[in-house]
C-alpha positions in Angstrom: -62.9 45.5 81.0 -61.1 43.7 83.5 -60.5 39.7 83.4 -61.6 37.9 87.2 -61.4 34.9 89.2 -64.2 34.1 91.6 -64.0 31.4 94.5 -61.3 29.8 92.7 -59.9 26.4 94.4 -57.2 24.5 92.9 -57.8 20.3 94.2 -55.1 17.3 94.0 -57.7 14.8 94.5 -59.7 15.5 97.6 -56.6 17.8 98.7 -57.1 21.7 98.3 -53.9 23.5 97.6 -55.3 26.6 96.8 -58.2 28.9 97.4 -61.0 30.1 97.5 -59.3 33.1 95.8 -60.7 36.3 93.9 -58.8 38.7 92.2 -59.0 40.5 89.5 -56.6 42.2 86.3 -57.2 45.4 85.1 -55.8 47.7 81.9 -53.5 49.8 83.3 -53.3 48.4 86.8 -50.1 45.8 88.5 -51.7 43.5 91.7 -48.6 42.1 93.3 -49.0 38.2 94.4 -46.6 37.9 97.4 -45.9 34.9 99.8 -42.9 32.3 100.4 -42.8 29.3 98.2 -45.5 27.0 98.6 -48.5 29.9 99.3 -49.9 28.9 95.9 -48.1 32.0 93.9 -47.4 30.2 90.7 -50.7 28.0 90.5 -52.6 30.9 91.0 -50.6 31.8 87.6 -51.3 28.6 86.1 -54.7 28.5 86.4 -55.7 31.8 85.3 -53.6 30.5 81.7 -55.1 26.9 82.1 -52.0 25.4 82.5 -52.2 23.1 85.7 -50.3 20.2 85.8 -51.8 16.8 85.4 -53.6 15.8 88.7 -54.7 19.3 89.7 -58.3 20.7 89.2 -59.1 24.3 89.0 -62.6 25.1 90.0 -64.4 28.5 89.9 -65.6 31.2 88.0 -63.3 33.1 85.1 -64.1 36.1 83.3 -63.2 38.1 80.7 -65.0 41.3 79.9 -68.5 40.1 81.5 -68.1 36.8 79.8 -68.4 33.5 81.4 -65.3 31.1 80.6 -64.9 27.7 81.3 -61.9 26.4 82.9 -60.2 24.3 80.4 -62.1 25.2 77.5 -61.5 26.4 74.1 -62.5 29.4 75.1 -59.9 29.4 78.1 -57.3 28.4 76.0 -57.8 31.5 73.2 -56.8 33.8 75.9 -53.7 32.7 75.9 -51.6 35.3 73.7 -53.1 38.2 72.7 -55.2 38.4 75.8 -52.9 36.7 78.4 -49.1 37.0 78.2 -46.8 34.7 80.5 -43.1 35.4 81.5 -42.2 31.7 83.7 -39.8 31.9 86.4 -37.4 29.9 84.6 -36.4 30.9 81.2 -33.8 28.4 80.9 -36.9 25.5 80.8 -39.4 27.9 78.8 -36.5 28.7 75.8 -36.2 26.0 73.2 -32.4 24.6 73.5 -32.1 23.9 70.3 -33.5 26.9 68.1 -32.0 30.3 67.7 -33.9 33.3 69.9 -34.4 34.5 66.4 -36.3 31.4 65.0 -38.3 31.6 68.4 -39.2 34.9 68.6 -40.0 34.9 64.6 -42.5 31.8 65.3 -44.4 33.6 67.8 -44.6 36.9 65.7 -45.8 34.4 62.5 -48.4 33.5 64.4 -49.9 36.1 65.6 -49.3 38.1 62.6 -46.9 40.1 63.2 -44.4 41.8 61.4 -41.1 39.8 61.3 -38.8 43.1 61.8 -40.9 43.2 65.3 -38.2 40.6 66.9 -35.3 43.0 66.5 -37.1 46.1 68.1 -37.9 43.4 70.8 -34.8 42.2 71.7 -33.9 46.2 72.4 -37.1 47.0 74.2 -35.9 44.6 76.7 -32.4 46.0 76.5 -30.6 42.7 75.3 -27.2 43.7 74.0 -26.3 43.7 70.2 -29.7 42.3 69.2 -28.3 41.3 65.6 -26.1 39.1 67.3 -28.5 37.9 69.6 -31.3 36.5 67.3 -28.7 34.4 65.6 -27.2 32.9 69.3 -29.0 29.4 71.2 -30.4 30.2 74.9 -27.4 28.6 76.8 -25.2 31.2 75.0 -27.0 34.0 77.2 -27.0 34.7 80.9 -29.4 34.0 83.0 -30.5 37.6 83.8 -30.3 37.9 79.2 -32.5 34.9 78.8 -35.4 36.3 81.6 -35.2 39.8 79.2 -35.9 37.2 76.1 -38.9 35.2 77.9 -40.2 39.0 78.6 -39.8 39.9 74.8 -41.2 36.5 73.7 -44.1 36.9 76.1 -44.6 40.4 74.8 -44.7 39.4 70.7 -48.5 39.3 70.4 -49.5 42.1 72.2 -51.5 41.4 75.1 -53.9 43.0 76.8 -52.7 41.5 80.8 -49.2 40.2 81.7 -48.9 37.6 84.2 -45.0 38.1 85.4 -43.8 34.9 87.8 -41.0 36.1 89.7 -39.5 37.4 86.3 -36.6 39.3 88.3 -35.2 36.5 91.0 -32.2 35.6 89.1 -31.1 39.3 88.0 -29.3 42.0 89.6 -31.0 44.7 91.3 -29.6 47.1 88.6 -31.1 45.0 85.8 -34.0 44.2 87.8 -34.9 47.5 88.5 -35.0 47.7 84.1 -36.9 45.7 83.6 -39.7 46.2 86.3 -39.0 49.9 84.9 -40.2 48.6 81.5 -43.1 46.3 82.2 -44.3 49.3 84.6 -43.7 51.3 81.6 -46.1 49.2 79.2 -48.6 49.2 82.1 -48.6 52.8 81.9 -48.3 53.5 78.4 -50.3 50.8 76.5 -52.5 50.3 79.5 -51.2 46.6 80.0 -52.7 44.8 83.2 -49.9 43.3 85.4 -49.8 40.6 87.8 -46.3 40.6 89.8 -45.4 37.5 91.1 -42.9 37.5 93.4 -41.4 36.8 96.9 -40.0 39.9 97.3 -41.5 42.6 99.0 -39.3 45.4 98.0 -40.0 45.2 94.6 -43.5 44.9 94.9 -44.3 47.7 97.3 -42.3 49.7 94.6 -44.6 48.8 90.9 -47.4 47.2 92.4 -50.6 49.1 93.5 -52.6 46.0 94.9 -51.5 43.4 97.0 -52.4 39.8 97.5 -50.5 38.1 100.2 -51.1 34.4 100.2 -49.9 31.2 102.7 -50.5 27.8 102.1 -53.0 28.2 99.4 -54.7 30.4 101.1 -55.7 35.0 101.4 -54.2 36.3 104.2 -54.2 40.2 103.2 -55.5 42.0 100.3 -56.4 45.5 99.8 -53.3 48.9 98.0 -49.7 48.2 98.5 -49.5 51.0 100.6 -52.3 50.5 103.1 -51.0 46.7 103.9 -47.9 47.6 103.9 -48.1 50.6 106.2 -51.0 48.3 108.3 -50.5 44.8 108.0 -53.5 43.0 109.9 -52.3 39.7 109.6 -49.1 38.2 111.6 -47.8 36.5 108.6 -47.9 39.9 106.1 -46.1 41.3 109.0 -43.5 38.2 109.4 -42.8 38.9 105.4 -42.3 42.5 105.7 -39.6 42.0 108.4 -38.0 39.1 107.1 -37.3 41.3 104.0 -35.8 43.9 106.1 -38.3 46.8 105.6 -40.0 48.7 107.8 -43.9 48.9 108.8 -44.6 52.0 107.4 -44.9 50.9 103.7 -42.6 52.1 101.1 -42.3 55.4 99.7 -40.7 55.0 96.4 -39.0 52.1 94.0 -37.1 50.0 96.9 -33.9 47.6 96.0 -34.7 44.1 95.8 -31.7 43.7 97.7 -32.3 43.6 101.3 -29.6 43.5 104.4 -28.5 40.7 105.7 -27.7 40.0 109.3 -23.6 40.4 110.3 -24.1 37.7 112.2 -24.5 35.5 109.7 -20.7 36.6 108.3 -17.8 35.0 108.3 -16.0 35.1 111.8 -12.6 36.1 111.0 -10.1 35.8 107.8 -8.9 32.2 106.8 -5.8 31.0 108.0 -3.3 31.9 105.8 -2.5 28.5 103.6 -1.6 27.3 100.2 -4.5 28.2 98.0 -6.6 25.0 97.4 -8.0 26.3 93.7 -6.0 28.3 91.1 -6.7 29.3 88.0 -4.7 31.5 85.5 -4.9 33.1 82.7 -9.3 32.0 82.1 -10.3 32.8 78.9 -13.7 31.7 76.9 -15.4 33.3 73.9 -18.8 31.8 72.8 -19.5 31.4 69.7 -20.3 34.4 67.3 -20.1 36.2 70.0 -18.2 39.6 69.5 -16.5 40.5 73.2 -15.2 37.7 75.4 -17.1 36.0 77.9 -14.5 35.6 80.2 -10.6 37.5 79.5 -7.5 36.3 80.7 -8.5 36.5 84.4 -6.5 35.0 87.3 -8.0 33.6 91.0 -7.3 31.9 93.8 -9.1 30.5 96.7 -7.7 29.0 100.1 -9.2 26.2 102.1 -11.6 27.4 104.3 -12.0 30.5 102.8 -15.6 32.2 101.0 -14.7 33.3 97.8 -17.5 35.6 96.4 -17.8 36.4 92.2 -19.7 39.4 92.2 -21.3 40.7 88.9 -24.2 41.6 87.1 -26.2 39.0 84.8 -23.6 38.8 81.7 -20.4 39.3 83.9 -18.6 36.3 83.2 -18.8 35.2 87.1 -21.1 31.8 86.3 -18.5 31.6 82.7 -15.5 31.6 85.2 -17.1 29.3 87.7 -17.5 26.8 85.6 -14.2 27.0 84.0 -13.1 26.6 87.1 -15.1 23.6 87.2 -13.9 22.4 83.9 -17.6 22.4 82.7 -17.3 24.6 79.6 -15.7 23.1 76.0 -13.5 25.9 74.4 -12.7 27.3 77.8 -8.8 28.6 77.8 -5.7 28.6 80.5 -4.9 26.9 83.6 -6.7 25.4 86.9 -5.3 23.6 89.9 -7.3 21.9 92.7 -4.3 21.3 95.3 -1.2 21.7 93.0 -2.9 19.0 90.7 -3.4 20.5 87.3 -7.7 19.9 86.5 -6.7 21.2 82.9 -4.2 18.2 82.5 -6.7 15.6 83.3 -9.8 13.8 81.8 -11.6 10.7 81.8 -11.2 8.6 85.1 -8.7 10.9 86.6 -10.8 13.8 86.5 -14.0 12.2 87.7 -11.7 11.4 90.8 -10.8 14.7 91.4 -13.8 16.3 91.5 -15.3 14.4 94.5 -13.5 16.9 96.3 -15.6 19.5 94.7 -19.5 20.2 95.6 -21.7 22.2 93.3 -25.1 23.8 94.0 -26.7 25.4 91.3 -29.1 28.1 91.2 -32.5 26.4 90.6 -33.9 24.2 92.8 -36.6 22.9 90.9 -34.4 22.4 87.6 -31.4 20.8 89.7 -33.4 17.7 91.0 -34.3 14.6 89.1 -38.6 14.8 89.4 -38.2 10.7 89.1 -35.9 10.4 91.6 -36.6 10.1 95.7 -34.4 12.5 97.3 -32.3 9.5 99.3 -31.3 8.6 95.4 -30.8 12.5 94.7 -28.3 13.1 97.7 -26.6 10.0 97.3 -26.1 10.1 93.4 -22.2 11.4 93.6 -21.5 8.3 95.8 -23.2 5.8 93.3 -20.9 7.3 90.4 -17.8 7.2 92.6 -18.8 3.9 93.4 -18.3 4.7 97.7 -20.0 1.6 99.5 -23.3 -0.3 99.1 -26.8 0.5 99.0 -26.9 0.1 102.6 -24.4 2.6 103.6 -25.1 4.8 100.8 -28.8 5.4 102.0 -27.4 5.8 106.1 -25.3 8.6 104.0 -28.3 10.2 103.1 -30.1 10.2 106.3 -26.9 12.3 108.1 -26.7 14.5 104.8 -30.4 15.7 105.1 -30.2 16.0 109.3 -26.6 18.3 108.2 -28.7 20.5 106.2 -31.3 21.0 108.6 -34.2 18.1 107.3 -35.2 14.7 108.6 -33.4 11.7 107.7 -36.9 10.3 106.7 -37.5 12.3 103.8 -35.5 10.6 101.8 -38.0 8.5 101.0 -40.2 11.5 99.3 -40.4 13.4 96.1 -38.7 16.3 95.0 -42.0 17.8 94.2 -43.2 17.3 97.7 -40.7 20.1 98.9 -40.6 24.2 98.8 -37.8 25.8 97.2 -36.3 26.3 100.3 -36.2 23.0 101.0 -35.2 21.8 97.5 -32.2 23.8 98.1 -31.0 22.2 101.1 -31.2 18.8 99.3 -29.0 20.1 96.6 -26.4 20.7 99.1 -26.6 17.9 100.7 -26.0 15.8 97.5 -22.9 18.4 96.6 -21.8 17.5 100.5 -22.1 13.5 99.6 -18.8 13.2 98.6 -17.1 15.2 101.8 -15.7 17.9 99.2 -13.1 20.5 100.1 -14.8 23.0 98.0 -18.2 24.0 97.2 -19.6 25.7 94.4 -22.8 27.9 94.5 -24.1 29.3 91.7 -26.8 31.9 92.7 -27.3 29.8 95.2 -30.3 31.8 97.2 -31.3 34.0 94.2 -34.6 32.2 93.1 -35.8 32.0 97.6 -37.6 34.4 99.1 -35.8 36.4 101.7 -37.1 33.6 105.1 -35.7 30.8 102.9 -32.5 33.1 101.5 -31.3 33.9 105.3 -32.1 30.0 106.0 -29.7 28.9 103.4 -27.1 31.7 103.5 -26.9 31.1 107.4 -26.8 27.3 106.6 -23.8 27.5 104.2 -21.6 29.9 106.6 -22.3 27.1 109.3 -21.3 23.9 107.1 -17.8 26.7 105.7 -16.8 26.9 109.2 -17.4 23.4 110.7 -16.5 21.8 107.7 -13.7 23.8 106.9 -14.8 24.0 103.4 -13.9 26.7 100.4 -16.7 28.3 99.5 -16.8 29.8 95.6 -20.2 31.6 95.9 -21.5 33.0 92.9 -24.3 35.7 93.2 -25.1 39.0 91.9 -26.4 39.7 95.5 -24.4 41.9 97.5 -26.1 41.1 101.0 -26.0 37.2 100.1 -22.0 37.3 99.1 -21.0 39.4 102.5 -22.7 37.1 104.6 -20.6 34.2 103.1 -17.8 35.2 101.8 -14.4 37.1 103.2 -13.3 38.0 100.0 -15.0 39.1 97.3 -14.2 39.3 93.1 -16.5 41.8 90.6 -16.6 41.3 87.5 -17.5 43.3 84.7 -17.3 42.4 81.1 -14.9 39.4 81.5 -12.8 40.6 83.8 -11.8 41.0 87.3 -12.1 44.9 88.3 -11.7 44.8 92.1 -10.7 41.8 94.6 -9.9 42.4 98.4 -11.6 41.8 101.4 -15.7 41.6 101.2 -16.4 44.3 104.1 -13.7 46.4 102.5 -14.8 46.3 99.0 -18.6 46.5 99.7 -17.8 49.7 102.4 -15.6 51.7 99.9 -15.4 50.6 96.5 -12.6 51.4 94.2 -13.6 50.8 91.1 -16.4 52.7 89.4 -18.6 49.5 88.4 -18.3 48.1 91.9 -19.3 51.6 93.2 -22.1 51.4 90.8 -23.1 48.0 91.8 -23.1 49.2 95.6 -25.2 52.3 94.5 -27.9 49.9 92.9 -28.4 48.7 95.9 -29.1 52.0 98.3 -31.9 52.5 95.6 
């Protein structure tokens, strides 16, 4: 019993952006899919659930138990559900904004006949906190590591026979991570669930995954058990993937962090000079609502110009809560924040949208971050359209120096967002937070959705434009690698609060407190 693709190619047109590809899911059985954004990963995903985009053709053979299925049929379409479950790679866009988890996860159980008391049990299968609580609370209310656990649960409610997991882990911690590949390898296991893994990260695959597929640019490089390619890669590229995430050829011999070392020379060279702090904040405070603990509790910070910042946490910290009170992004938020000895907290309206062209944000998804109908040259340039800087002229010069900063070429500005990796989407989102010449930028898990070429890329990219630039750098990440390569200082947090602050090789080398010792211990696993 085993559901299979044969000679599958995915067309655009007369363009081929995927195959021919075989695989094939088994009960019982995880096949990792592993290769940098753009090998054809996700489509390979999409077509299996017949769910390509408009535009894009999947040809082939699919089937299911020794039965033929058409590719876009009826018959396709039933396997979605109790046959084929899905967790997306964003939960944010797969999560209905306006419904409670509740009414979502009770919709999905209604239709598959399922007992309503199921969405409960779910909600702590998947280890969501206070699950009562949770089924009456909206998605933007949760992390972003909380609303992947609730995409696994929803994708779990009818039972099905073959899970098909798209990077379900790059925006948690490797602690969290590690739970909840722990309990989709449990299910495999158990109930006999076939997996397919998704993911850019090597570590965690060579750790649940018994079969590999490595992919590049749509097409099969490598194939054959995790351990075998791992210990043996034949191909150059399995090889450049295997060192790019920092493990050795020799394969790995038990569950591997998904966080990898980064290279010291991608630091920070030195302390900042000692200064008046650019940003301050005092006394934060925010509590969503129903929600029975704080989000964020009566925490003080400060950052000095040319200085990386990092807030360290697991998913449901409060480090994104008290970045973007920092920000002044959240209604309800409580206490006190100065950019530069002007009070943010005393302004609004057109004085506020003046001070924050000296601020920059990046936020964590590329894909979600970029207007689809806009051409990047309009992206980057954005900020200086609503802060009404110069002409069209000058404005679209801007862009052409922003792109070449990042490391692009001034004529992509003309392109599409979609005509870009995620690596590259990336560096277009900084760009546009640079369009403004900020003295601060903002990252908000920054590198946590790139595989680990793309994630040094960007990490090496940001320490550059800090030091050159002379810009603060708030970098929020749940990465420990990512947040000593850019930051001198760095902040954890644990429920709401800060529990340790000093300097980042300091804190990382001997931790004080027992959460951040716990966080560094993750991480040797």
């Amino acid at each position: 019993m085993t559901l299979a693709l044969r000679q599958l190619d995915v067309h655009a047109g007369a363009r081929r952006l995927l195959g021919p590809l075989d695989l094939a899911l088994a009960p019982g059985r995880c096949l990792g899919v592993v290769g940098e954004s753009g090998s054809g990963k996700s489509l390979t995903a999409l077509s299996l659930l017949g769910l390509l985009p408009p535009g894009l053709h999947a040809r082939g053979a699919l089937t299911h138990d020794g039965a033929d299925i058409v590719f876009g049929s009826r018959a396709h379409a039933a396997l979605r559900g109790r046959v084929l479950g899905w967790v997306p790679q964003d939960p944010l866009a797969a999560l209905h904004p306006l419904r409670t988890i509740g009414a979502q996860l009770r919709e999905t159980l209604r239709v598959h006949d399922q007992a309503e008391t199921q969405a409960r049990a779910l909600l702590s299968r998947v280890r969501l906190p206070d699950p009562d609580a949770a089924l009456k609370r909206f998605p933007h209310q949760f992390s972003g590591g909380q609303r992947q656990r609730i995409a696994i649960a929803l994708a779990l409610c009818s039972a099905p026979r073959y899970l098909i997991a798209d990077e379900p882990t790059s925006a948690l911690d490797a602690r969290i991570a590690r739970e909840v590949l722990d309990l989709l390898d449990a299910l495999r296991r158990e109930d006999g669930l076939g997996l397919m893994l998704i993911s850019h990260d090597l570590p965690l695959v060579g750790a649940y995954a018994e079969d590999v597929l490595v992919l590049r640019r749509g097409d099969v490089v490598e194939r054959g058990a995790t351990r075998a390619v791992f210990a043996h890669p034949q191909h150059a590229y399995t090889r450049e993937l295997i060192e790019a995430d920092g493990l050795p050829v020799g394969g790995p011999s038990g569950p591997i962090s998904s966080e990898t070392a980064i290279d010291s020379k991608l630091g920070p060279e030195g302390p900042p000079t000692k200064n008046q702090a650019l940003l301050r904040g005092e006394a934060l405070s925010m509590r969503y609502p129903r929600s029975a603990t704080p989000a964020l509790d009566g925490v003080d910070i400060a950052l000095h110009r040319g200085e990386g910042l990092a807030l360290l946490g697991e998913s449901g910290s409060g480090k994104s809560t008290l970045g973007r009170a920092l920000l002044r992004l959240l209604r309800g938020a409580q206490g006190r924040v100065w950019l530069d000895e002007v009070e943010l907290t005393a302004l609004s309206g057109r004085a506020l949208r003046v001070m924050r062209r000296r601020i920059g944000v990046v936020f964590q998804d590329p894909y979600a971050s970029l207007d689809p109908r806009m051409r990047v040259g309009d992206i980057v340039t954005e900020p200086l359209r609503i802060q009404d800087f110069g002409d069209a002229a000058a404005r679209a010069a801007k862009a052409g120096e922003l792109l070449v900063a990042v490391g692009l070429e001034a004529e992509m500005a003309t392109r599409w967002p979609h005509q870009f990796s995620g690596g590259q989407r990336q560096r277009i989102a900084i760009a546009r937070a640079l369009a403004c010449d900020p003295d601060l930028l903002v990252c908000d898990e920054a590198v946590s959705a790139l595989d680990a070429h793309h994630r040094r890329e960007i990490l090496a990219l940001l320490a550059t434009l800090k030091r050159e630039r002379g810009l603060a750098l708030l970098f929020v990440t749940h990465d420990l690698a990512a947040a000593a390569a850019v930051a001198e200082r760095i902040a954890v947090l644990d429920a709401g609060k800060i529990v340790e602050l000093g300097d980042a090789a300091e804190v990382l080398r001997n931790p004080r407190h027992a959460h951040t010792q716990a966080l560094v211990d993750a991480r040797r696993l």
